[in-house]
TORKOL-4160 file (C-alpha; in steps of 0.2 Angstrom, whole numbers, padded with zeros to 4 digits, m for minus):
263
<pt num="1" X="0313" Y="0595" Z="0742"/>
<pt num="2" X="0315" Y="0604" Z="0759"/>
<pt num="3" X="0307" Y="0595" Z="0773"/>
<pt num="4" X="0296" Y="0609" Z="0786"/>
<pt num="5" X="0298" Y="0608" Z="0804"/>
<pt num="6" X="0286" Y="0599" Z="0814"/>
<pt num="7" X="0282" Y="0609" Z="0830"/>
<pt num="8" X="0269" Y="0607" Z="0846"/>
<pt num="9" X="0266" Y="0618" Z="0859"/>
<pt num="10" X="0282" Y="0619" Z="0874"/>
<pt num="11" X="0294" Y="0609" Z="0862"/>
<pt num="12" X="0305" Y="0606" Z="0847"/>
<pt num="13" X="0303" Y="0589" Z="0841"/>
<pt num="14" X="0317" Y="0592" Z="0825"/>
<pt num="15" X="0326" Y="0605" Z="0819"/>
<pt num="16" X="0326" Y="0599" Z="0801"/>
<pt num="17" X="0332" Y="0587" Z="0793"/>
<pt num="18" X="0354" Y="0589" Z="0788"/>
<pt num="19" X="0352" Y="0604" Z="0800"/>
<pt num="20" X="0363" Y="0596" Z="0811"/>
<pt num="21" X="0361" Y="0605" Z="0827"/>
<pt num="22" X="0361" Y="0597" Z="0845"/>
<pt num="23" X="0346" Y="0605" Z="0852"/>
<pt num="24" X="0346" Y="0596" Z="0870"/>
<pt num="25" X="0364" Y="0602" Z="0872"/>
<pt num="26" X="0359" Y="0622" Z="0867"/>
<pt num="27" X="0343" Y="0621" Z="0876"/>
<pt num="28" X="0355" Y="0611" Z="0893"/>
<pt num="29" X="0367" Y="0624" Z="0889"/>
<pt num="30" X="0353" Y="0641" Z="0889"/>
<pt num="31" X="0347" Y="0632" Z="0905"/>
<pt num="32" X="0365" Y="0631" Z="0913"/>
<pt num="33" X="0370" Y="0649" Z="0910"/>
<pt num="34" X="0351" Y="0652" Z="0917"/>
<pt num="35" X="0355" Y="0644" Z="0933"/>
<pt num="36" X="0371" Y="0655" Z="0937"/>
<pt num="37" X="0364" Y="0671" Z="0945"/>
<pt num="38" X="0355" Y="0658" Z="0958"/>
<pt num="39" X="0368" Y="0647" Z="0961"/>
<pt num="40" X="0379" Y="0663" Z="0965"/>
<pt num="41" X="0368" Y="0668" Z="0977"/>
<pt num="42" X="0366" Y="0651" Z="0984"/>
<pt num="43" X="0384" Y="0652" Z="0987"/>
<pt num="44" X="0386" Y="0669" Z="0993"/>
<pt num="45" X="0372" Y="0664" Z="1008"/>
<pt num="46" X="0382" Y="0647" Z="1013"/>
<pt num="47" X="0398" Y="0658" Z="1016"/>
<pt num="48" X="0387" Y="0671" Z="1026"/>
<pt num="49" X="0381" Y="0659" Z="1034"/>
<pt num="50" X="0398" Y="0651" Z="1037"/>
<pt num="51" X="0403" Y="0667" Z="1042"/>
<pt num="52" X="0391" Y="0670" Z="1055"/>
<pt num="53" X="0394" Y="0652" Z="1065"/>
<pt num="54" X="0412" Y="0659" Z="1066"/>
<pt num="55" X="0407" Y="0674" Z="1074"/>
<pt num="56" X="0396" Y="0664" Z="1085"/>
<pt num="57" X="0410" Y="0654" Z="1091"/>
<pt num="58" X="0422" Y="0669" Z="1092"/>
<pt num="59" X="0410" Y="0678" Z="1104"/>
<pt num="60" X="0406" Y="0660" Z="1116"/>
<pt num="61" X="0426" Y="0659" Z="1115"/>
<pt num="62" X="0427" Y="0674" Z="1123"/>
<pt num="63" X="0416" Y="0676" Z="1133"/>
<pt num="64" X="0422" Y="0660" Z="1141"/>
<pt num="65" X="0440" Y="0669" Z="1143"/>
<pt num="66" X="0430" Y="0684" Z="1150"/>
<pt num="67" X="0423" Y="0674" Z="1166"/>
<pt num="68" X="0441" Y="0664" Z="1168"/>
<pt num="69" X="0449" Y="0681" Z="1169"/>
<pt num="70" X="0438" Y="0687" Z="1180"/>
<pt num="71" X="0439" Y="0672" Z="1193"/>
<pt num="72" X="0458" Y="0675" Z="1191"/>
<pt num="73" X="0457" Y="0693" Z="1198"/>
<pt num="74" X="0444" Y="0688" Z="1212"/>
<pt num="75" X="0454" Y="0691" Z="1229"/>
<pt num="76" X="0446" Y="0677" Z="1235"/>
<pt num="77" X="0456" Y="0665" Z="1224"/>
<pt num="78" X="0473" Y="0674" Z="1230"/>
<pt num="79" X="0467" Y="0676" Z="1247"/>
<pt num="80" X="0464" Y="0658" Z="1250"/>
<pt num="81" X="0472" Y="0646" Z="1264"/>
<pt num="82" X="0474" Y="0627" Z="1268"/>
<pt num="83" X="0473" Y="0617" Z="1282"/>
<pt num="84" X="0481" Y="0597" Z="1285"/>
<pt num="85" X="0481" Y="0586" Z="1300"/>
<pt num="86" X="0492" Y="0578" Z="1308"/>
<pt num="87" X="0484" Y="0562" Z="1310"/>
<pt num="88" X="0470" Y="0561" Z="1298"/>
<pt num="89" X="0464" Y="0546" Z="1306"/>
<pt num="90" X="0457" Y="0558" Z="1321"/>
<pt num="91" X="0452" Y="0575" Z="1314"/>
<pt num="92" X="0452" Y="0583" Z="1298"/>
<pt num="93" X="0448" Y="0601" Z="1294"/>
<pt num="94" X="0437" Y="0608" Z="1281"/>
<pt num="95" X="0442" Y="0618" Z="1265"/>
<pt num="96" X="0446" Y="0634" Z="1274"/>
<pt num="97" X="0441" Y="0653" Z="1268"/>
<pt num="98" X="0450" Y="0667" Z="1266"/>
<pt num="99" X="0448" Y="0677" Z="1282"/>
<pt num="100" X="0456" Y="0660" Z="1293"/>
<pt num="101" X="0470" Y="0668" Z="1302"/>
<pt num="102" X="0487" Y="0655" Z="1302"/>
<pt num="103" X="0489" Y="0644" Z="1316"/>
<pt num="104" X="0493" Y="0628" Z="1324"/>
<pt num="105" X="0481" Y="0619" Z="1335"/>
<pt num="106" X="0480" Y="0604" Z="1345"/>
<pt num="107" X="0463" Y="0594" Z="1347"/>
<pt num="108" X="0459" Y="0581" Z="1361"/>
<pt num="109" X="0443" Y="0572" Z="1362"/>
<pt num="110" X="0437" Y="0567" Z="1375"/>
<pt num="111" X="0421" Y="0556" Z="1371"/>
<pt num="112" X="0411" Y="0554" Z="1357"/>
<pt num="113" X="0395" Y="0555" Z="1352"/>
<pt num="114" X="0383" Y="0540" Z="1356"/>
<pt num="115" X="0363" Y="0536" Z="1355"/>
<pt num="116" X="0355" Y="0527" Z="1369"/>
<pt num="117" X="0353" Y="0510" Z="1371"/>
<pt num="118" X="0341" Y="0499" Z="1378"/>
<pt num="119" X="0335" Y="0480" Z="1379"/>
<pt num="120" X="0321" Y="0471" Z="1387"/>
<pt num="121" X="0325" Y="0452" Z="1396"/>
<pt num="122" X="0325" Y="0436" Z="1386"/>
<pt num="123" X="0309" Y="0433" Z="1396"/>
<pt num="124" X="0302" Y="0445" Z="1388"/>
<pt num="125" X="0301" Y="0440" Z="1371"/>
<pt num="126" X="0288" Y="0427" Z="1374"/>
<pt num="127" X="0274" Y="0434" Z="1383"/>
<pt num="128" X="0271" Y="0453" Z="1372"/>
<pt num="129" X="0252" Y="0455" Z="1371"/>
<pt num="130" X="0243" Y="0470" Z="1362"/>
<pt num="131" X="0243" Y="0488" Z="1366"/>
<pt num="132" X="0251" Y="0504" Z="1364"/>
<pt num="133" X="0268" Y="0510" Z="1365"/>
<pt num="134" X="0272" Y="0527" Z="1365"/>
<pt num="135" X="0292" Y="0534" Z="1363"/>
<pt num="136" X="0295" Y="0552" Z="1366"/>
<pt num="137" X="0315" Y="0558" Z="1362"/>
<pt num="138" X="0322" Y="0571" Z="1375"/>
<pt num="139" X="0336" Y="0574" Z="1387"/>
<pt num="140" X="0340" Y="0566" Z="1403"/>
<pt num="141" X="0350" Y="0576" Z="1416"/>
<pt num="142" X="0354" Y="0573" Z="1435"/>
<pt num="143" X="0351" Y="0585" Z="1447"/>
<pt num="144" X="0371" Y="0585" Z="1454"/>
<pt num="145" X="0361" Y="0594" Z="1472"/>
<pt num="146" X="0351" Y="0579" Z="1474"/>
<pt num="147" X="0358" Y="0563" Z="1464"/>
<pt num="148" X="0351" Y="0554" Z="1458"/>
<pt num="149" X="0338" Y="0563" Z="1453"/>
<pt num="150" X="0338" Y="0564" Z="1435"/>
<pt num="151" X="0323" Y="0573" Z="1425"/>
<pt num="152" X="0319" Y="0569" Z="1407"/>
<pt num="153" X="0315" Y="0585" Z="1396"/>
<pt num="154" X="0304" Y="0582" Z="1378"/>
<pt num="155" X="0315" Y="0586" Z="1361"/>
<pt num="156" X="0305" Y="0601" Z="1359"/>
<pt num="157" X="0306" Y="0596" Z="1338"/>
<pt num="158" X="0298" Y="0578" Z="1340"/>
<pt num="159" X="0282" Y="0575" Z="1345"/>
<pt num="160" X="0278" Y="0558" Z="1353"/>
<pt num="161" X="0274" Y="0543" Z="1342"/>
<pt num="162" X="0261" Y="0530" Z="1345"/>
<pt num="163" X="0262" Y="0512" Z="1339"/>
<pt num="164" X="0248" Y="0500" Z="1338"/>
<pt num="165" X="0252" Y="0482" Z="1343"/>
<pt num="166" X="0239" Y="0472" Z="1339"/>
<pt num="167" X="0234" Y="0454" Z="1343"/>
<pt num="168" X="0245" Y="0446" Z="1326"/>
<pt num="169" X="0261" Y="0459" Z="1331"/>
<pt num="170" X="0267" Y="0453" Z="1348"/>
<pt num="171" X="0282" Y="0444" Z="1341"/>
<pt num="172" X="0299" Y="0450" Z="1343"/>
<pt num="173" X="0299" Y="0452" Z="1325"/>
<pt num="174" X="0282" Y="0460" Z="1323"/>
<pt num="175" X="0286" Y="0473" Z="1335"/>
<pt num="176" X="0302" Y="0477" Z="1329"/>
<pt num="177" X="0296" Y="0481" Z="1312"/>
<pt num="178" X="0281" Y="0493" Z="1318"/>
<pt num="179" X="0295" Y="0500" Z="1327"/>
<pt num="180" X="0310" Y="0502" Z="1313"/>
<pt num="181" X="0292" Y="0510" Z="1303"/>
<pt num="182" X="0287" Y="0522" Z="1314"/>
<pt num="183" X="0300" Y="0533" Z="1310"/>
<pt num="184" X="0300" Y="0539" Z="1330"/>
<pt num="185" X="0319" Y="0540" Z="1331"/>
<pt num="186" X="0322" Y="0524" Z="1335"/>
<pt num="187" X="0329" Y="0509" Z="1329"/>
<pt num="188" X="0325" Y="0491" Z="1337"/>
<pt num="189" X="0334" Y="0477" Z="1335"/>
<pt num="190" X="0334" Y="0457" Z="1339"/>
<pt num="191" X="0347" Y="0450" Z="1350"/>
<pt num="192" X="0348" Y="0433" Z="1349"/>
<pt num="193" X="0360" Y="0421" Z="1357"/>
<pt num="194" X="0363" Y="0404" Z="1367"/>
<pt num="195" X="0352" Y="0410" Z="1380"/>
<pt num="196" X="0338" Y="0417" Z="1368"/>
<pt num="197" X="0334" Y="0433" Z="1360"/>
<pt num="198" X="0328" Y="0450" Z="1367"/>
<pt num="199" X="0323" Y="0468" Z="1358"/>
<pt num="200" X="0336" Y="0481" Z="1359"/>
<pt num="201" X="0332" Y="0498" Z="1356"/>
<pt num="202" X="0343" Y="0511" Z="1350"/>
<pt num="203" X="0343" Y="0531" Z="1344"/>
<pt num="204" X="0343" Y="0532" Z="1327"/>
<pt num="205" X="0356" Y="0550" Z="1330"/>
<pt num="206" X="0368" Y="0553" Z="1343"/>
<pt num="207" X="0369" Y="0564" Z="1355"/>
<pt num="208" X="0362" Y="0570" Z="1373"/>
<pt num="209" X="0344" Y="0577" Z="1365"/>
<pt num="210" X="0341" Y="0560" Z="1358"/>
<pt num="211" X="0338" Y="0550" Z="1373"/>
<pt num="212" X="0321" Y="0542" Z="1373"/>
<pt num="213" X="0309" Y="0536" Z="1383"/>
<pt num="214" X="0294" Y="0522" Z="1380"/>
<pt num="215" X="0276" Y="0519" Z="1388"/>
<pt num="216" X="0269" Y="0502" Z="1385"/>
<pt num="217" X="0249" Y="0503" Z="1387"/>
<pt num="218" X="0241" Y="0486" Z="1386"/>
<pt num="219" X="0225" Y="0483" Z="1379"/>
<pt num="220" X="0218" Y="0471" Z="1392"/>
<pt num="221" X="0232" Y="0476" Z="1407"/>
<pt num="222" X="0236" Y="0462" Z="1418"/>
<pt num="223" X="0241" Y="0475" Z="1433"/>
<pt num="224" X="0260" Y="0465" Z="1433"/>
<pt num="225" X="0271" Y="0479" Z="1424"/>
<pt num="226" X="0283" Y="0465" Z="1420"/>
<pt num="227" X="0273" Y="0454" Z="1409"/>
<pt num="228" X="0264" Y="0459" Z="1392"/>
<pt num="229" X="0269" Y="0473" Z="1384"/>
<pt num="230" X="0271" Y="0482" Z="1400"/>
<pt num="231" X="0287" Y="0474" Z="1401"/>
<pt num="232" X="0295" Y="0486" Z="1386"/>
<pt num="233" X="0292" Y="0503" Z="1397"/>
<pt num="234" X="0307" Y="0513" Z="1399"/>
<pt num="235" X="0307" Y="0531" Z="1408"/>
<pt num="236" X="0325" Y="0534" Z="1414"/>
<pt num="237" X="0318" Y="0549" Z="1424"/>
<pt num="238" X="0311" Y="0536" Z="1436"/>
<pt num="239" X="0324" Y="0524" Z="1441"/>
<pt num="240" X="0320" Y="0505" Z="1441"/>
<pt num="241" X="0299" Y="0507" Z="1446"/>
<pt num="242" X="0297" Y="0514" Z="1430"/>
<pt num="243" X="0307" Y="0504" Z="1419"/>
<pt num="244" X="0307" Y="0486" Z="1413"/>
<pt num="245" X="0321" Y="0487" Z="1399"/>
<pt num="246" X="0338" Y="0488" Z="1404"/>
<pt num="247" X="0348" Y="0502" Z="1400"/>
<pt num="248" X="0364" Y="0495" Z="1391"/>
<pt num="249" X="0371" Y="0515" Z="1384"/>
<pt num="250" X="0365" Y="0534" Z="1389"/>
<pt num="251" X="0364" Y="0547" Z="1374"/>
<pt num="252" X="0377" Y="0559" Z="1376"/>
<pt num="253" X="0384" Y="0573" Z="1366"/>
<pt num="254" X="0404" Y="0575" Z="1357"/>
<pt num="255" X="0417" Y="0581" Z="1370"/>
<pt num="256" X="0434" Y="0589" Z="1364"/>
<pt num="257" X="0447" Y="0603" Z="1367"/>
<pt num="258" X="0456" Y="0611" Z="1355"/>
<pt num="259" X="0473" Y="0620" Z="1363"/>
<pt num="260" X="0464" Y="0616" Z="1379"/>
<pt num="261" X="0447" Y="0625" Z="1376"/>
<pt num="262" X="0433" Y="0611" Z="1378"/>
<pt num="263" X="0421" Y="0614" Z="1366"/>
């Protein structure tokens, strides 16, 4: 008696009995061959894309050879000179360009640049009281016709700076740091040795424009310009009426020659 094939819908459950065919290995095979055409073209797209990178890479490469040629054929390159110093312990010289002429040259300095300087007495320090001070940078020059009259000219850049003392700031400390944060181009500093301590002031840049002055305005003045905070006034313009603090430096600018021309 032959056995029939039992079927359902979307699968083959037996082929019939003694039939002897391997139905999962046909059907895995059918599937397989299936597959090909989309395996091709899976493939094909990986070695176009491969393909593309390389070209990618070929066009960055040279691109990169493209802007080397081109900084070897500037004239600038070839045109190019150097400069070295004697003693580079005095004077170096920048990377030089292309239109610097050969040549051999000798520098002298003469001075150097320096801020001003200033410091009050040990006195001083102990008897602040509250107020204004006022610095004001600018220029002091002497009038060589009628010495030593020496005028004092405003930095025409820097406006004058106000600082408020108040009652808890008239320690040496206290006004040094409402100084130092005031930003007016000056730095103030505590001196302090066997015979006491005193505020020194200095410019925060050389150079002649950054001499300073100070006006000290006290809040309940005394009328003695040597006590309270009177005794920090500076003006250089006026000799020693007008100031109380000593001056220790003057500002001055750079002086050199190079092959005997003072620049």
């Amino acid at each position: 008696m032959t056995t029939t094939t039992s079927t359902t819908t979307g699968s083959i459950s037996s082929a019939g009995i003694g039939s002897g065919l391997d139905v999962k290995s046909i059907i895995s095979s059918l599937m397989a061959v299936e597959s090909q055409p989309l395996q091709l073209l899976q493939d094909k797209a990986s070695t176009v894309s491969t393909e593309i990178s390389a070209v990618g890479q070929i066009q960055s490469l040279a691109s990169t050879m493209s802007d080397k040629a081109h900084a070897l054929s500037s004239t600038s390159l070839w045109t190019q000179t150097t400069s070295n110093s004697a003693d580079t312990t005095v004077v170096t010289a920048d990377t030089s360009t292309g239109t610097a002429a050969a040549g051999d040259y000798s520098v002298s300095v003469q001075q150097l640049a320096q801020g001003q300087t200033v410091t009050s007495s040990i006195a001083a320090g102990s008897g602040l009281t509250a107020g204004t001070l006022t610095i004001q940078l600018g220029t002091y020059a002497t009038d060589s016709a009628t010495p030593p009259n020496t005028t004092f000219t405003n930095q025409p850049a820097a406006s004058p700076v106000s600082i408020t003392i108040g009652p808890g700031d008239t320690s040496l400390s206290a006004i040094r740091d409402k100084i130092n944060s005031a930003n007016a181009g000056v730095s103030a500093y505590i001196i302090t040795d066997a015979n006491g301590s005193r505020l020194s002031l200095r410019s925060t840049t050389t150079g002649a424009a950054n001499g300073f002055k100070i006006m000290a305005t006290e809040a309940a003045d005394d009328g003695d310009p040597t006590t309270g905070l009177s005794a920090l006034n500076f003006d250089g313009s006026t000799g020693a009426t007008g100031s109380q603090l000593t001056l220790n430096q003057v500002a001055l600018n750079a002086k050199a020659t190079v092959n005997g021309i003072a620049i």
